[in-house]
PATIVO-37572 format. One record per residue (C-alpha): z, y, x. Coordinates in pm, 1 decimal, decimal comma. Example, Ala and Ser with C-alpha at 12.3 -4.5 7.8 and 13.67 -1.06 7.14 Angstrom:
<pts>
<pt><pz>780,0</pz><py>-450,0</py><px>1230,0</px></pt>
<pt><pz>714,0</pz><py>-106,0</py><px>1367,0</px></pt>
</pts>
This chain:
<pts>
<pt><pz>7209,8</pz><py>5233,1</py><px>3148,6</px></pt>
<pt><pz>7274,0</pz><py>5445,2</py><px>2833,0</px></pt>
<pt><pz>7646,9</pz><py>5603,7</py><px>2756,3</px></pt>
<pt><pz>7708,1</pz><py>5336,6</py><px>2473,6</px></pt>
<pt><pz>7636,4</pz><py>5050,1</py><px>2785,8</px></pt>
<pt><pz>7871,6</pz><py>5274,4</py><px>3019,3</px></pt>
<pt><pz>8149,9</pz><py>5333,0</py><px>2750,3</px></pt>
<pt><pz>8163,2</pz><py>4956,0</py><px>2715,4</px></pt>
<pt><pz>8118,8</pz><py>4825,6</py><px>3059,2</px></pt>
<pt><pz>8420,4</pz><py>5091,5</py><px>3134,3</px></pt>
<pt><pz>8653,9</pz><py>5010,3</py><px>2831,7</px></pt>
<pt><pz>8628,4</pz><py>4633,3</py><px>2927,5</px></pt>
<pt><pz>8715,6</pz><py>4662,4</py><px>3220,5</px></pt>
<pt><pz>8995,1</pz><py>4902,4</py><px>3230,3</px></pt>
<pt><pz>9139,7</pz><py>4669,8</py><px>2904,2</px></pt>
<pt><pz>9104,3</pz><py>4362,1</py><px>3221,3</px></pt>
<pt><pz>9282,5</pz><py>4594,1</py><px>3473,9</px></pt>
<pt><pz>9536,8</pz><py>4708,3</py><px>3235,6</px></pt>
<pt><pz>9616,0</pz><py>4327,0</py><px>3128,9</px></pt>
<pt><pz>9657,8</pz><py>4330,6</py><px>3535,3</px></pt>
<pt><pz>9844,1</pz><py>4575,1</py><px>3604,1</px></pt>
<pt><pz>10110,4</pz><py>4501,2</py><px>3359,8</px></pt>
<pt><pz>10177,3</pz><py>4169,7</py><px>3511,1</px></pt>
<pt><pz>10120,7</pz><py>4283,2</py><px>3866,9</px></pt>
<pt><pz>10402,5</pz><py>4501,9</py><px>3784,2</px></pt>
<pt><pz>10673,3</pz><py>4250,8</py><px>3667,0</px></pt>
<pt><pz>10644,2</pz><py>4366,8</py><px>3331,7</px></pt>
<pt><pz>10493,2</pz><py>4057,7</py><px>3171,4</px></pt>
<pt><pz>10725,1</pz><py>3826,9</py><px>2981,1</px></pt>
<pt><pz>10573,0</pz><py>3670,1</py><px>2682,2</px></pt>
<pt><pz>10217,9</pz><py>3808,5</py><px>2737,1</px></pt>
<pt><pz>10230,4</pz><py>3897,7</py><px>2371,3</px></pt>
<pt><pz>10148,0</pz><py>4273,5</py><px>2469,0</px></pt>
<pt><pz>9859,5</pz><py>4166,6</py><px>2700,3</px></pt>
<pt><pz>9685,7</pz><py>3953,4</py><px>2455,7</px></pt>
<pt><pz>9714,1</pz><py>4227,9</py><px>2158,3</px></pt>
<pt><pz>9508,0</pz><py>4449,5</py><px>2397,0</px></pt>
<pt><pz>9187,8</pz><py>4561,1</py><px>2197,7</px></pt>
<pt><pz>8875,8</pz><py>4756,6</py><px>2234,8</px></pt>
<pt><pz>8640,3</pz><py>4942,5</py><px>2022,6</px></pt>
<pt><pz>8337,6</pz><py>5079,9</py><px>2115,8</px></pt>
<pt><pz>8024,7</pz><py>5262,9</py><px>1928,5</px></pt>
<pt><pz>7738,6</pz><py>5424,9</py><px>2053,9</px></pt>
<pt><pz>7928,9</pz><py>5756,8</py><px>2164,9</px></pt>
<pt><pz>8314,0</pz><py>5613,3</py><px>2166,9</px></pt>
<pt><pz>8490,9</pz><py>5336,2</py><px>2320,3</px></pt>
<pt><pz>8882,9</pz><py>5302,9</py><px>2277,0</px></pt>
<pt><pz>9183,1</pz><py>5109,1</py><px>2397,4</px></pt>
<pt><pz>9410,8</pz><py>4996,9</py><px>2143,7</px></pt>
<pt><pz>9716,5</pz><py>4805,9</py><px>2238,4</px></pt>
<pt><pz>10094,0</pz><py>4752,0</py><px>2023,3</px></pt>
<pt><pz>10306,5</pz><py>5033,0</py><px>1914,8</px></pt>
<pt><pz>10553,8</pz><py>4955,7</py><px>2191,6</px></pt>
<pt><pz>10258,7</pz><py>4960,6</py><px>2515,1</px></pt>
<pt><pz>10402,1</pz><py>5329,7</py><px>2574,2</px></pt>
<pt><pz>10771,8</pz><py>5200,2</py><px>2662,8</px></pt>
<pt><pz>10591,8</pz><py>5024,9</py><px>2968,8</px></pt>
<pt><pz>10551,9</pz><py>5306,1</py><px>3141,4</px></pt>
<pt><pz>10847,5</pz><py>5552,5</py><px>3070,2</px></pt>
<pt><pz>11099,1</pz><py>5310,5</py><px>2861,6</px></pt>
<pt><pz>11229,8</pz><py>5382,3</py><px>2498,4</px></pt>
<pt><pz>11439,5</pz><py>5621,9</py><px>2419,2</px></pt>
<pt><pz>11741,9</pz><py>5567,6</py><px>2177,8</px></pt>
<pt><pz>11662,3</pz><py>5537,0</py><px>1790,3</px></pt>
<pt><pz>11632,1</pz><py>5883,1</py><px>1670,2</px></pt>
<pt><pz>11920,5</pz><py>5793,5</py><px>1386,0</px></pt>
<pt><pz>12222,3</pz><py>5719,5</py><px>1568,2</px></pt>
<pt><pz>12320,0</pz><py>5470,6</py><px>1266,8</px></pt>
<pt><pz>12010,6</pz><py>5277,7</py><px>1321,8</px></pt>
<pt><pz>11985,5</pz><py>4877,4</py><px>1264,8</px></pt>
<pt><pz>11748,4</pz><py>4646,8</py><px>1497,6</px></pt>
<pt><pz>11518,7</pz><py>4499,0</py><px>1207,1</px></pt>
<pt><pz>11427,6</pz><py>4102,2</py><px>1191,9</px></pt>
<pt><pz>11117,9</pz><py>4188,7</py><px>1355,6</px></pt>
<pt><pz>11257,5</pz><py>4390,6</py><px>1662,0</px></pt>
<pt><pz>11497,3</pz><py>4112,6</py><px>1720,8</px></pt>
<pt><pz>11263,2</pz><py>3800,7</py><px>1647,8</px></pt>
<pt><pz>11037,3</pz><py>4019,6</py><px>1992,9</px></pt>
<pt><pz>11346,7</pz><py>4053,9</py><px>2173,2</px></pt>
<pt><pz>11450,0</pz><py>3702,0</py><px>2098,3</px></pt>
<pt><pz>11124,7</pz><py>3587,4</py><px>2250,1</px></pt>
<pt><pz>11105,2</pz><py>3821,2</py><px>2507,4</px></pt>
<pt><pz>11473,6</pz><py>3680,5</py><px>2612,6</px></pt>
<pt><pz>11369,8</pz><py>3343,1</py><px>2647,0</px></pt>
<pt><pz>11074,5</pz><py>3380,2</py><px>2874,0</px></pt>
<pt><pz>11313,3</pz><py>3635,1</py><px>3042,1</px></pt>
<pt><pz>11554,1</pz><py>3288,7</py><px>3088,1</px></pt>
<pt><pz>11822,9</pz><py>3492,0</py><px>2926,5</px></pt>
<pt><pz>12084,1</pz><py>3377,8</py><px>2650,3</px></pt>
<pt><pz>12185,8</pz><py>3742,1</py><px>2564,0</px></pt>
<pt><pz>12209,2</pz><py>3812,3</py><px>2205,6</px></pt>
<pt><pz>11904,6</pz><py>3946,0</py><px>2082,5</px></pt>
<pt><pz>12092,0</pz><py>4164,4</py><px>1843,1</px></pt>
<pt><pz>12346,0</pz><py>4286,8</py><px>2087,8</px></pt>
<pt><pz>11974,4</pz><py>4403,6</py><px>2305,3</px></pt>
<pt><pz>11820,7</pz><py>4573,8</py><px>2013,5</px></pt>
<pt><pz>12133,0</pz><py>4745,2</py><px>1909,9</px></pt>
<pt><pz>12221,3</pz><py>4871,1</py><px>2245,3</px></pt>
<pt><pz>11810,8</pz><py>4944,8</py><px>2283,7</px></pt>
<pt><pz>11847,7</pz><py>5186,4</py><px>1934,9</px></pt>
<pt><pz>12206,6</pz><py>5344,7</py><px>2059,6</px></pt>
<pt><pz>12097,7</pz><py>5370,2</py><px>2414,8</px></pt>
<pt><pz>11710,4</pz><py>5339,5</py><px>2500,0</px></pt>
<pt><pz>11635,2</pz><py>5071,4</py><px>2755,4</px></pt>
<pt><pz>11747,2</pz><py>5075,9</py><px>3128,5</px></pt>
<pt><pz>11392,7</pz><py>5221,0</py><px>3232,0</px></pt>
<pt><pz>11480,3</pz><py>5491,9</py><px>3009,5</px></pt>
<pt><pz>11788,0</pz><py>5548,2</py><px>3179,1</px></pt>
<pt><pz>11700,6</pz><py>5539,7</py><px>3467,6</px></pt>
<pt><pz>11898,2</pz><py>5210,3</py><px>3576,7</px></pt>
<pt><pz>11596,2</pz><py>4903,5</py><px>3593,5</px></pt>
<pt><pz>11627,7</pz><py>4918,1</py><px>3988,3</px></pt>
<pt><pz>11252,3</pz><py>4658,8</py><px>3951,5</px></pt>
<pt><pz>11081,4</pz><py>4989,1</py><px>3814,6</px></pt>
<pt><pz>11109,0</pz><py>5375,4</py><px>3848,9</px></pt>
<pt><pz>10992,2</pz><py>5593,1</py><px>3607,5</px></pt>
<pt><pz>10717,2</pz><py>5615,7</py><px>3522,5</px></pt>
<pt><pz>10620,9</pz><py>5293,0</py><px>3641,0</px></pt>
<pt><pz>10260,6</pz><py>5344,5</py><px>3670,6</px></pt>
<pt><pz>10143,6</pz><py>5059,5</py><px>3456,1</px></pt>
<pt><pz>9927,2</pz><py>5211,5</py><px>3217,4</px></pt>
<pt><pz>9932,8</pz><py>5584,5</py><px>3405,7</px></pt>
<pt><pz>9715,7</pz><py>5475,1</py><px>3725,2</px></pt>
<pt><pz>9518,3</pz><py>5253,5</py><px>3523,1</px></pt>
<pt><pz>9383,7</pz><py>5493,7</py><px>3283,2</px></pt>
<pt><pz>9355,9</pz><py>5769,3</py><px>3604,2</px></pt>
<pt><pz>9103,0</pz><py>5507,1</py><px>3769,8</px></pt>
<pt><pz>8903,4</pz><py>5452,2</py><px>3422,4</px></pt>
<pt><pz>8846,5</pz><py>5809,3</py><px>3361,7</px></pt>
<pt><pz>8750,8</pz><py>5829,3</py><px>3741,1</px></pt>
<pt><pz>8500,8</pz><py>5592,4</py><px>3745,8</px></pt>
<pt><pz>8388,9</pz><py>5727,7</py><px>3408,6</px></pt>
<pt><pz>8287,8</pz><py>6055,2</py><px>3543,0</px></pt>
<pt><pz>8135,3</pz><py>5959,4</py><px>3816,3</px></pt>
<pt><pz>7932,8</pz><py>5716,9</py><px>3629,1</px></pt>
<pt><pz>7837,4</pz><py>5946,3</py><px>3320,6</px></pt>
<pt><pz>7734,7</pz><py>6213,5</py><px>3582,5</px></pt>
<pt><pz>7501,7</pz><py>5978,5</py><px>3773,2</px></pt>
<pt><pz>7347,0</pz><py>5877,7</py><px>3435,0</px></pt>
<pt><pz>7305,0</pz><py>6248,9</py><px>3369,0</px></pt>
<pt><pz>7102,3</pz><py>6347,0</py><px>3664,6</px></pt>
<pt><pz>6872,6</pz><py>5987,1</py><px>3641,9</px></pt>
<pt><pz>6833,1</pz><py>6088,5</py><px>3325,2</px></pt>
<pt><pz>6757,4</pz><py>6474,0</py><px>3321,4</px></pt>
<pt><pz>6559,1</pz><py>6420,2</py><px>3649,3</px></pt>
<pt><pz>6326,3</pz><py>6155,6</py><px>3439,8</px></pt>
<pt><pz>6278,8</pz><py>6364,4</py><px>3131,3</px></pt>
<pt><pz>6204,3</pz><py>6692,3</py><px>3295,1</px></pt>
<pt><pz>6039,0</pz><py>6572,4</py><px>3557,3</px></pt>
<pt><pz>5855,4</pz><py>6212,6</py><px>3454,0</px></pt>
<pt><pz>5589,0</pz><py>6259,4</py><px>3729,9</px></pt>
<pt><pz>5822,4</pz><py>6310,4</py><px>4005,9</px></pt>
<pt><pz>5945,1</pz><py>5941,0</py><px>4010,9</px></pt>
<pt><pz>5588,9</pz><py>5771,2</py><px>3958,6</px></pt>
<pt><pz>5344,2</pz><py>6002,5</py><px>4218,4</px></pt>
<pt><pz>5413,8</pz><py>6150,4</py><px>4544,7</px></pt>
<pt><pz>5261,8</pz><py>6384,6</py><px>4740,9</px></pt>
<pt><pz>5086,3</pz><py>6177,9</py><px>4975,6</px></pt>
</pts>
C-alpha cells in the first residue's frame, strides 16, 4: 500500500468515526454538521474539513469578542433549526444573543450532558494519528526492507 492509499484509507475513516462520535456523544441535532464533513486527499496530503463552528463541539463558544454584537439571519436561521430538532420553542434570537453575550453552557461550564472538553473530535483525531503512525511505519520498513534488500524476500538460504 503506498502513503497516498494510507492517507486515504485513514482520512475516510476517521471522517466515518468522527460523524460517530459526534452523535454517540449527544451532540447531533440536525446532522447538518455531520453531513458538511469533507475530505481531501493527494498523493502526499489528506485533510478533514468540516464547518466553521465543528470546534465549539468540543470546548463550546466563547462570547462574541464585541460585547455589542448582533446574532446575524444566518446564526439564527442554524439556531432556529437546531431548536426544532432540539423540540424546543425558545427564541432563536434570545439563544444567539445570549450565545454572543455569554458563550454557550459548554463554555461555561454548566451543560451537565458534557464536560469540557467533551472529547468529540479530541479522541477521534488521537486514534487517527495513532493508527497513522503505526501504519506509515510498517509501510516504511516493507518498503526499505524491499528496496535495499530485493533478494532477501524472493531466495532463502536453504
Amino acid at each position: 500500500m503506498n502513503l497516498a492509499q494510507l492517507l486515504t484509507q485513514e482520512i475516510n475513516l476517521a471522517q466515518q468515526e468522527l460523524g460517530e462520535s459526534i452523535t454517540a456523544s449527544g451532540q447531533r441535532a440536525t446532522g447538518r454538521t455531520i453531513a458538511r464533513l469533507r475530505n481531501e486527499s493527494a498523493p502526499e496530503l489528506a485533510r478533514l474539513l468540516g464547518p466553521a463552528h465543528i470546534g465549539a463541539l468540543e470546548e463550546g463558544s466563547g462570547p462574541a469578542r464585541d460585547p455589542e454584537a448582533k446574532p446575524g439571519r444566518a446564526m439564527i436561521e442554524d439556531i432556529k433549526l437546531w431548536l426544532a430538532a432540539r423540540g424546543s420553542d425558545a427564541s432563536p434570537w434570545a439563544v444567539a444573543t445570549s450565545i454572543l453575550r455569554r458563550g454557550t453552557r459548554l463554555f461555561r461550564g454548566e451543560d451537565p450532558r458534557f464536560a469540557r472538553p467533551t472529547g468529540t473530535l479530541r479522541e477521534v483525531i488521537q486514534a487517527s494519528k495513532g493508527r497513522l503512525r503505526l501504519a506509515l511505519a510498517a509501510e516504511t520498513r516493507r518498503s526499505l526492507t524491499s528496496e535495499l534488500f530485493p533478494d532477501l524476500t524472493q531466495t532463502t538460504a536453504y
